[in-house]
ZAROFI-562409 format. One record per residue (C-alpha): residue number from 1; residue in one letter; x, y, z. Coordinates in nm, 3 decimals, padded with zeros to 5 digits. Example, Ala and Ser with C-alpha at 12.3 -4.5 7.8 and 13.67 -1.06 7.14 Angstrom:
// ZAROFI-562409
<site><resi>1</resi><resn>A</resn><u>01.230</u><v>-00.450</v><w>00.780</w></site>
<site><resi>2</resi><resn>S</resn><u>01.367</u><v>-00.106</v><w>00.714</w></site>
// end
This chain:
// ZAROFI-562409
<site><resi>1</resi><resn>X</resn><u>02.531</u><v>-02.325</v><w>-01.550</w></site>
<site><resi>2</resi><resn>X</resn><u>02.374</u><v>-02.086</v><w>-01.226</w></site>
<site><resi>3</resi><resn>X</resn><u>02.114</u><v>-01.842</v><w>-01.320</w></site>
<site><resi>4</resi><resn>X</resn><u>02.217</u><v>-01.620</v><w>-01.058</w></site>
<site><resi>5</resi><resn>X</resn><u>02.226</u><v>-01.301</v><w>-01.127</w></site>
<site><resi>6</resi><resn>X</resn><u>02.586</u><v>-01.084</v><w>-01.158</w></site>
<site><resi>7</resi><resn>X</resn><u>02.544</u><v>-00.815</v><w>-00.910</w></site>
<site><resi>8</resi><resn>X</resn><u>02.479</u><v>-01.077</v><w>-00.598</w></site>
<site><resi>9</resi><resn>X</resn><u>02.793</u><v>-01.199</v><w>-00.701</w></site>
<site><resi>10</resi><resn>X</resn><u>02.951</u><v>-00.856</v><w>-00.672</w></site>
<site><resi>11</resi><resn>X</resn><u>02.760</u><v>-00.791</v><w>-00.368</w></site>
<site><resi>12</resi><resn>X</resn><u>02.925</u><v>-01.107</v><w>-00.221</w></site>
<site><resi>13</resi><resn>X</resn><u>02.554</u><v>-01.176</v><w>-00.124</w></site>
<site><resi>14</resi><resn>X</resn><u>02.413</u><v>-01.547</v><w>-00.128</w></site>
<site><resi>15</resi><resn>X</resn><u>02.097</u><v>-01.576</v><w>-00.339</w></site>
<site><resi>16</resi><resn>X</resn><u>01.800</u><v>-01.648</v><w>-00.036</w></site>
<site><resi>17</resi><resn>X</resn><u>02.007</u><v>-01.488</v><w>00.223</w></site>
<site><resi>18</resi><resn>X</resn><u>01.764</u><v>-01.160</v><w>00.214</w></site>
<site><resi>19</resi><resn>X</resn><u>01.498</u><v>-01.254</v><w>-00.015</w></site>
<site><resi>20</resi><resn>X</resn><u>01.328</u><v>-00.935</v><w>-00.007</w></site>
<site><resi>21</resi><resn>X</resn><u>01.609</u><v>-00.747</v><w>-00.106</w></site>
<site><resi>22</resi><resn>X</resn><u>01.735</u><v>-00.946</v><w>-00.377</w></site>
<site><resi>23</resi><resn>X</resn><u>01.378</u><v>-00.933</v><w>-00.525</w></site>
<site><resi>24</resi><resn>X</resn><u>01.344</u><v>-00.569</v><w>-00.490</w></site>
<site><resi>25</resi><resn>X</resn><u>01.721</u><v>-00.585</v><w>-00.654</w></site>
<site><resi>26</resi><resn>X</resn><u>01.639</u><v>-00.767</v><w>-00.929</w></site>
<site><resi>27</resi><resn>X</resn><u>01.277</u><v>-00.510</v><w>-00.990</w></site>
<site><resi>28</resi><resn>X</resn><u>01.539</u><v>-00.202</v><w>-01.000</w></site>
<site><resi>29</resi><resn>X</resn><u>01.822</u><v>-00.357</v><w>-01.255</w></site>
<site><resi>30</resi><resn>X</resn><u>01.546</u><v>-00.510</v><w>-01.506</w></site>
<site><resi>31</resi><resn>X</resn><u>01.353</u><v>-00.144</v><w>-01.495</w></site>
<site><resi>32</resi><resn>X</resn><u>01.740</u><v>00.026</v><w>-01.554</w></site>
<site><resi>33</resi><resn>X</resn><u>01.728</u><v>-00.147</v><w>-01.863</w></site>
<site><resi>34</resi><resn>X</resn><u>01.629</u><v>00.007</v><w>-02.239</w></site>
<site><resi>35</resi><resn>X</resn><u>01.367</u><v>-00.220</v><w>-02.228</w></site>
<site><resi>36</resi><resn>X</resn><u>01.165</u><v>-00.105</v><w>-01.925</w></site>
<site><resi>37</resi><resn>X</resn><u>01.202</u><v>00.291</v><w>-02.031</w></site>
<site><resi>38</resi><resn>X</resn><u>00.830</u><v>00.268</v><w>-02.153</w></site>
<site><resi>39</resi><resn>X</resn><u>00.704</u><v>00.120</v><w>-01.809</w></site>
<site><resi>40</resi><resn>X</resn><u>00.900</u><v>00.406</v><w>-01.682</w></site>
<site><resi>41</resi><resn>X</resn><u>00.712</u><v>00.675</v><w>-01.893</w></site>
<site><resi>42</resi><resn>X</resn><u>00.352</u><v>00.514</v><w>-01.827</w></site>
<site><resi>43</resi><resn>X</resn><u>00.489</u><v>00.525</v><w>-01.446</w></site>
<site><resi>44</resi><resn>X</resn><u>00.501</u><v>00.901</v><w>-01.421</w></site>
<site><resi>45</resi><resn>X</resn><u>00.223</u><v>00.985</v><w>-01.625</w></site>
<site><resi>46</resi><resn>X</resn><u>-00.017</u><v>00.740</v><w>-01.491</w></site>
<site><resi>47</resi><resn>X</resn><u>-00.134</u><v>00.960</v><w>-01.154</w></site>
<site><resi>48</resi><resn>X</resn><u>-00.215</u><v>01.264</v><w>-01.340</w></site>
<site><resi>49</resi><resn>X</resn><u>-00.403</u><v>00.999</v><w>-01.574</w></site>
<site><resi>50</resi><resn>X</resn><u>-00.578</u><v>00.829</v><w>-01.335</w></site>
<site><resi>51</resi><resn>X</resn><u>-00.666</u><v>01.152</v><w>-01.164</w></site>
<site><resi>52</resi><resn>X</resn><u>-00.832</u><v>01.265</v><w>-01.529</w></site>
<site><resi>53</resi><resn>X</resn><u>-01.064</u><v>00.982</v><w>-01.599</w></site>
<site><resi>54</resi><resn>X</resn><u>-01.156</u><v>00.997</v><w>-01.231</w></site>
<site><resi>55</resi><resn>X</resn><u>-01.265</u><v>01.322</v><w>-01.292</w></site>
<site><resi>56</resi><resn>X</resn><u>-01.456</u><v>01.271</v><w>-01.605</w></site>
<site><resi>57</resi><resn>X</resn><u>-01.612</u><v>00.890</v><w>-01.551</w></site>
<site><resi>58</resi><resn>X</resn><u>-01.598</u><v>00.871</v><w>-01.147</w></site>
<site><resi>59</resi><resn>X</resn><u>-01.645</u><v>01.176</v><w>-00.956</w></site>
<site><resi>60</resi><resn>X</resn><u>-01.601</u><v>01.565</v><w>-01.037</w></site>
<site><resi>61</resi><resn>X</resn><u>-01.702</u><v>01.679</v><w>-00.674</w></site>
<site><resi>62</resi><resn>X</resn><u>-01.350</u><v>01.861</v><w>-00.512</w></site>
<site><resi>63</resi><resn>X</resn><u>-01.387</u><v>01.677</v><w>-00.200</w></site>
<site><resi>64</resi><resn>X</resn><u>-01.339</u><v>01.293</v><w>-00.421</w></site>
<site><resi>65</resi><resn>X</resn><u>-01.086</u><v>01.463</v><w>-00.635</w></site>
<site><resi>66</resi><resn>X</resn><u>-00.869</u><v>01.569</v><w>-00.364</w></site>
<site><resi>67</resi><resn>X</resn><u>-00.926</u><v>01.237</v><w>-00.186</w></site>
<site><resi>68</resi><resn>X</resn><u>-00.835</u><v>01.032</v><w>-00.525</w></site>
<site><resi>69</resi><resn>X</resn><u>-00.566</u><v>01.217</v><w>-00.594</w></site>
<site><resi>70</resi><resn>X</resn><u>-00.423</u><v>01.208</v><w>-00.213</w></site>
<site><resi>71</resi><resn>X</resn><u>-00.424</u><v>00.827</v><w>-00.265</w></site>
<site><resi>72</resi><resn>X</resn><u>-00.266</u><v>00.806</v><w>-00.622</w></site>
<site><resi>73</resi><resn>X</resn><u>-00.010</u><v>01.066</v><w>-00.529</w></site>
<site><resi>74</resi><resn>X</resn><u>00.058</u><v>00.809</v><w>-00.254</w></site>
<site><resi>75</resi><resn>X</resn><u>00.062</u><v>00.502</v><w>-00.462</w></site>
<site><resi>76</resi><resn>X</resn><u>00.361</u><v>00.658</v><w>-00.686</w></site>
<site><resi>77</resi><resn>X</resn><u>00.513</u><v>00.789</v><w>-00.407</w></site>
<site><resi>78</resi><resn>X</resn><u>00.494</u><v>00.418</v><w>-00.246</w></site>
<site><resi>79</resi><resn>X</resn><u>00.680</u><v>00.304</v><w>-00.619</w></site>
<site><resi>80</resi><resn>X</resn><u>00.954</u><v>00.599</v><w>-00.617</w></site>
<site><resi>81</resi><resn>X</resn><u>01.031</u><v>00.449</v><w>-00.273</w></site>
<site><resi>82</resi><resn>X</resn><u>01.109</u><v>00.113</v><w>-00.409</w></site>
<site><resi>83</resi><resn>X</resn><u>01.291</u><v>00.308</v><w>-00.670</w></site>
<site><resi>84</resi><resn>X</resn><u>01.523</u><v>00.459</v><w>-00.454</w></site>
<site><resi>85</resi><resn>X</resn><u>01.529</u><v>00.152</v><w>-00.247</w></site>
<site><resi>86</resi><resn>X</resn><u>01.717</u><v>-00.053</v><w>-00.553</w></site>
<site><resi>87</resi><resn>X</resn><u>01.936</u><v>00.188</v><w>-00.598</w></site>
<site><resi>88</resi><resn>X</resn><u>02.054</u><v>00.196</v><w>-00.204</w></site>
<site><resi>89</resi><resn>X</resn><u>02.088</u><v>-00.172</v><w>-00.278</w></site>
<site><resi>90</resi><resn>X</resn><u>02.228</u><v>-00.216</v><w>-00.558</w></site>
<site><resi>91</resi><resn>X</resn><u>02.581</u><v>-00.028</v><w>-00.367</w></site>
<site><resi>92</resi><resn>X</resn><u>02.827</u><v>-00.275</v><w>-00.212</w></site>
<site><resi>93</resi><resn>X</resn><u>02.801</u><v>-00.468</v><w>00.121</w></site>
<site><resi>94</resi><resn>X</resn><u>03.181</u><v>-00.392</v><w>00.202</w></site>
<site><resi>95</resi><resn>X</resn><u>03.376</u><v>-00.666</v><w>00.308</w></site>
<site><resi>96</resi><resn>X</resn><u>03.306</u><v>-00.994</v><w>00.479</w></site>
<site><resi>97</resi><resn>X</resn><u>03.403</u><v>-00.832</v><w>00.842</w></site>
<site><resi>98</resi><resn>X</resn><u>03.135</u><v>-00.605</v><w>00.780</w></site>
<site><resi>99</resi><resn>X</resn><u>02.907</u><v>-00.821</v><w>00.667</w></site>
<site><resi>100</resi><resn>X</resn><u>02.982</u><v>-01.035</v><w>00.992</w></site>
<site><resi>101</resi><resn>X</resn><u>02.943</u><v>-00.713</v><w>01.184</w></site>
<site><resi>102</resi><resn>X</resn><u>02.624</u><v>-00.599</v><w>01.034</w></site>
<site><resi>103</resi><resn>X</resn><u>02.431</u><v>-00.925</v><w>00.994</w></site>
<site><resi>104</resi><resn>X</resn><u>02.330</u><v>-00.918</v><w>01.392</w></site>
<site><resi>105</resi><resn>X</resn><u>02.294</u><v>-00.591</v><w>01.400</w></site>
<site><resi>106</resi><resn>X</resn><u>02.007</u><v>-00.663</v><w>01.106</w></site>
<site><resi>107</resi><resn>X</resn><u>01.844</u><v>-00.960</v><w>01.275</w></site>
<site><resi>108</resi><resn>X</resn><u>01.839</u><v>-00.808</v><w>01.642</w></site>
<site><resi>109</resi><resn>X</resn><u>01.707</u><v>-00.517</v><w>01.564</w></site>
<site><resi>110</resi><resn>X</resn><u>01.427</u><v>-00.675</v><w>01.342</w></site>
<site><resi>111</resi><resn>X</resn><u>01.378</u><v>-00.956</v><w>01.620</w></site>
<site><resi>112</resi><resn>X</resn><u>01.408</u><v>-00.630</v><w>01.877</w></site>
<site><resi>113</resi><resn>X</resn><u>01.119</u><v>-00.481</v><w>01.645</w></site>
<site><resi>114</resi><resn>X</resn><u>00.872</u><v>-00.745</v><w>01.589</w></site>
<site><resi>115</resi><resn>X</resn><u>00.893</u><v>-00.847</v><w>01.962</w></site>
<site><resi>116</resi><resn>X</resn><u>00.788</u><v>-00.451</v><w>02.045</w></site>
<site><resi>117</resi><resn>X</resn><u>00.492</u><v>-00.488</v><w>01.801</w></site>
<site><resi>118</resi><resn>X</resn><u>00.346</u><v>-00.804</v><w>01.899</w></site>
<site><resi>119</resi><resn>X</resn><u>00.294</u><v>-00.637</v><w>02.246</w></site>
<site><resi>120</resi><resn>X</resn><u>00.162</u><v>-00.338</v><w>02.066</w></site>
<site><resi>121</resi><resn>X</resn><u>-00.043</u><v>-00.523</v><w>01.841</w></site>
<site><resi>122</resi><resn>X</resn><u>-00.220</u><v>-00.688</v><w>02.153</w></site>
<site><resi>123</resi><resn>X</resn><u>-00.304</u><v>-00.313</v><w>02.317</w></site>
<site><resi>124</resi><resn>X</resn><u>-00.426</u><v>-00.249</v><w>01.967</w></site>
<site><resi>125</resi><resn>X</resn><u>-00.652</u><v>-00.476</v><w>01.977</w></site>
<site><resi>126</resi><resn>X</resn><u>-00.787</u><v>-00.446</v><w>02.298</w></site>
<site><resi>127</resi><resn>X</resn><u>-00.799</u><v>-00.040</v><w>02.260</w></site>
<site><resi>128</resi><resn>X</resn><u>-01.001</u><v>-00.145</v><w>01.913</w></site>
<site><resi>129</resi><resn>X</resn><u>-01.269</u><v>-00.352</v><w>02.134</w></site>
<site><resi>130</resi><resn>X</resn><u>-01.254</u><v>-00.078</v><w>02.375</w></site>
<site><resi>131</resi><resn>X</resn><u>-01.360</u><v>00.187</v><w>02.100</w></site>
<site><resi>132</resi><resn>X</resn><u>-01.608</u><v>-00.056</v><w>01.969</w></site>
<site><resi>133</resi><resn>X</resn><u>-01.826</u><v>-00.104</v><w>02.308</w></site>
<site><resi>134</resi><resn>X</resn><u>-01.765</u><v>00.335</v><w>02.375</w></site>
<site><resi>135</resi><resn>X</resn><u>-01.915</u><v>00.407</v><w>02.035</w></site>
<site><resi>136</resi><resn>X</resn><u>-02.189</u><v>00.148</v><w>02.064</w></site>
<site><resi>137</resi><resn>X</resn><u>-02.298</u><v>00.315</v><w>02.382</w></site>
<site><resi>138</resi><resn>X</resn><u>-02.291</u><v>00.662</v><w>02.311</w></site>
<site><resi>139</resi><resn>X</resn><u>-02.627</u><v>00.869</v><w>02.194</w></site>
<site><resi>140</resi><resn>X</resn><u>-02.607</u><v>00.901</v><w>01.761</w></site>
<site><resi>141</resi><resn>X</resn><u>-02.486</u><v>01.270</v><w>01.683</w></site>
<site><resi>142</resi><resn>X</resn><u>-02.775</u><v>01.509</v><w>01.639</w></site>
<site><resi>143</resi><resn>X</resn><u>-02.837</u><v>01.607</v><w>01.299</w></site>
<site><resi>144</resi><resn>X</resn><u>-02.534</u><v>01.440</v><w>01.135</w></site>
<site><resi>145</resi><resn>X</resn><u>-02.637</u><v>01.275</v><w>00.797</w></site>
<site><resi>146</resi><resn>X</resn><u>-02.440</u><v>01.000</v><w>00.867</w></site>
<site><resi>147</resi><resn>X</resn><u>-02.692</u><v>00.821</v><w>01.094</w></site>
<site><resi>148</resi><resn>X</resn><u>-02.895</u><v>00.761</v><w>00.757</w></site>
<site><resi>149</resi><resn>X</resn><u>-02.659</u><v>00.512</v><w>00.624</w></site>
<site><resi>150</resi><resn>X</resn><u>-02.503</u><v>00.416</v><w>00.934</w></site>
<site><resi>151</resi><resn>X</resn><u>-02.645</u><v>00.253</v><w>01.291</w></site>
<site><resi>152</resi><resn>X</resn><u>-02.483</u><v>00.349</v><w>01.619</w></site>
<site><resi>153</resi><resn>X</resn><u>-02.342</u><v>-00.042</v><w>01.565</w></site>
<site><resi>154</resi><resn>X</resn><u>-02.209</u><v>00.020</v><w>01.237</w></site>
<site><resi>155</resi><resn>X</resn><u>-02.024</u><v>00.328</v><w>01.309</w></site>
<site><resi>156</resi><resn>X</resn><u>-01.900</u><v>00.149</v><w>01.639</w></site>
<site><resi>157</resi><resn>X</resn><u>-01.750</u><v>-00.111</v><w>01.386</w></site>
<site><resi>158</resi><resn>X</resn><u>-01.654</u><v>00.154</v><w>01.150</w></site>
<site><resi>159</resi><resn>X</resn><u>-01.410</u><v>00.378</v><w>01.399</w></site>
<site><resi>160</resi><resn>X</resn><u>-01.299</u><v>00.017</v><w>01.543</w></site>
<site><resi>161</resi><resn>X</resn><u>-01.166</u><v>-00.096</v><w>01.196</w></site>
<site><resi>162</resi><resn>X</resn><u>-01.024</u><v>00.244</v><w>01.135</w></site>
<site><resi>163</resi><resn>X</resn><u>-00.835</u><v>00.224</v><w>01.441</w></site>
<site><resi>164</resi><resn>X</resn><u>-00.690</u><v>-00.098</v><w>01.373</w></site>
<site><resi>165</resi><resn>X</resn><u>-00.610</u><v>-00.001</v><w>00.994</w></site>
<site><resi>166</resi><resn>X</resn><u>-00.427</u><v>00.303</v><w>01.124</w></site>
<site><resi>167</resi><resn>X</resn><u>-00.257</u><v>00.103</v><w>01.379</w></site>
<site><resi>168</resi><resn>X</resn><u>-00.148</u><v>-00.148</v><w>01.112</w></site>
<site><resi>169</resi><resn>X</resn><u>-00.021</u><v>00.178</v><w>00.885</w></site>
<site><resi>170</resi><resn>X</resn><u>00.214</u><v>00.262</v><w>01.154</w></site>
<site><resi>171</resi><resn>X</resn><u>00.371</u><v>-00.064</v><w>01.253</w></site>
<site><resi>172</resi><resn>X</resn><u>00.444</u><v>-00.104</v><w>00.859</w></site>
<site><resi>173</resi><resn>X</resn><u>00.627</u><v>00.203</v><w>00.856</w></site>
<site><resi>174</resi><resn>X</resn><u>00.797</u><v>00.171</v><w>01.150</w></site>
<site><resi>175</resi><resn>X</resn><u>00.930</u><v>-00.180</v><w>00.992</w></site>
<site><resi>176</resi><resn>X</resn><u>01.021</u><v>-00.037</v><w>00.639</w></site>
<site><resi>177</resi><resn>X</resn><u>01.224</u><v>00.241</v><w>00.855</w></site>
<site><resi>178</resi><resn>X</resn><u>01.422</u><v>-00.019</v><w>01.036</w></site>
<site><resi>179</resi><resn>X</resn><u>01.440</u><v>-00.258</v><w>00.710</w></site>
<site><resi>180</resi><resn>X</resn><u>01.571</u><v>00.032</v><w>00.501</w></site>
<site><resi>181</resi><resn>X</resn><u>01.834</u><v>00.181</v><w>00.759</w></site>
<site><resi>182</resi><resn>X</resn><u>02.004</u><v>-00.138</v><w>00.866</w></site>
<site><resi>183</resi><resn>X</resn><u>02.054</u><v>-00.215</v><w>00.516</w></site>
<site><resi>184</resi><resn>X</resn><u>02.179</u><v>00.117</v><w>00.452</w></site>
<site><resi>185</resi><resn>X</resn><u>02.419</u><v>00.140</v><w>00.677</w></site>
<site><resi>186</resi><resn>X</resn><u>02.651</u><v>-00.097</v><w>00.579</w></site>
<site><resi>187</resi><resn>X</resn><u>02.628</u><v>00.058</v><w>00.228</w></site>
<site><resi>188</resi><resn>X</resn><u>02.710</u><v>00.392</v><w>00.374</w></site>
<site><resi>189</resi><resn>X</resn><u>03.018</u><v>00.247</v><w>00.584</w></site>
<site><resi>190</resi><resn>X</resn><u>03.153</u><v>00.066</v><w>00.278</w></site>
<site><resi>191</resi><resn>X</resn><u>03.141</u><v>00.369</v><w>00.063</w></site>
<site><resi>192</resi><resn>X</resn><u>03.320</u><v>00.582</v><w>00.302</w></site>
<site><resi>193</resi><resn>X</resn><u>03.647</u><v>00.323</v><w>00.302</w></site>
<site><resi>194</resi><resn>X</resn><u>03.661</u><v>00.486</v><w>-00.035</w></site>
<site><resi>195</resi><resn>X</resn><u>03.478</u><v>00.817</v><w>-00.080</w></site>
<site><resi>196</resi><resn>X</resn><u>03.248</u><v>00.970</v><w>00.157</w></site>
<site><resi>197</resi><resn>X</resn><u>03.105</u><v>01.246</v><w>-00.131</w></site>
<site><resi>198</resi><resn>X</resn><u>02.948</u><v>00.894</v><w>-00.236</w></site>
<site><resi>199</resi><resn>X</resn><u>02.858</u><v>00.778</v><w>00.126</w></site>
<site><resi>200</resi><resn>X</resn><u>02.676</u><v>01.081</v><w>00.177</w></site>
// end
């Protein structure tokens, strides 16, 4: 008896073959269910929620409430993208020519990617360092209230951190884009052998 699941069959998709997909897959057909239409509910209505009790247990001040709600607009923004990330998925692969076809396509331009990042990620580094020794040299600013909480070290370490978290940010979205679209694409070409209102 398999426990595989019916749509990698009908995906003529081996179970392992892209792991990340098939769990990501498997997230969007258990939440189409009856079952998960509560999770759903508590989904939408948990940033304007959160934002509330932030407001009346955290922080009131407009500057933290536009920060807070920045990041939990983000976070279900981050979900909705999964969401619509199933349901690219969860259309056909075509046939086993284009599978054949797109399957290097996939792994060069991922191997094309991370080799262009690990060079990156070396120049981030060493720009990081760079930033660190700059702002550990330069004069505090005069009169700015940070220099009570901070040293000239500590905001040195700070900015170099920042840097690097920024730099991190980018190369992650610059892999999701290339992740998303080479999986796409196949989708798109097998749904134009048939209809292209649906390929669009």
């Amino acid at each position: 008896m398999s426990s595989q699941p019916k749509h990698f069959k009908n995906h003529n998709q081996k179970l392992n073959e892209d792991p990340i997909a098939d769990l990501i897959l498997m997230w969007y057909k258990r939440m189409q269910s009856e079952a998960f239409k509560p999770i759903k509910l508590g989904a939408l209505a948990f940033g304007p929620v959160t934002v509330l009790l932030f407001s009346l247990f955290v922080s009131n001040t407009t500057a933290n409430l536009i920060a807070f709600s920045a990041f939990t607009i983000s976070a279900m923004f981050i979900g909705f993208s999964i969401w619509l990330l199933g349901q690219i998925l969860d259309h056909h692969t075509g046939t086993r020519g284009m599978q054949e076809v797109a399957d290097p396509i996939r792994e060069g331009s991922e191997g094309f990617f991370m080799t262009q990042y690990g060079t990156i990620a070396k120049l981030a580094v060493a720009c990081s360092i760079g930033l660190f020794f700059i702002y550990t040299l330069r004069e505090p600013v005069a009169g700015s209230e940070l220099n009570i909480y901070f040293s000239t070290t500590g905001m040195a370490f700070i900015t170099s951190i920042s840097f690097l978290i920024g730099a991190t940010c980018s190369a992650v979205s610059g892999y999701a884009g290339i992740w998303v679209s080479v999986r796409a694409n196949i989708r798109v070409a097998a749904a134009a052998r048939n209809d292209y209102n649906e390929a669009l």
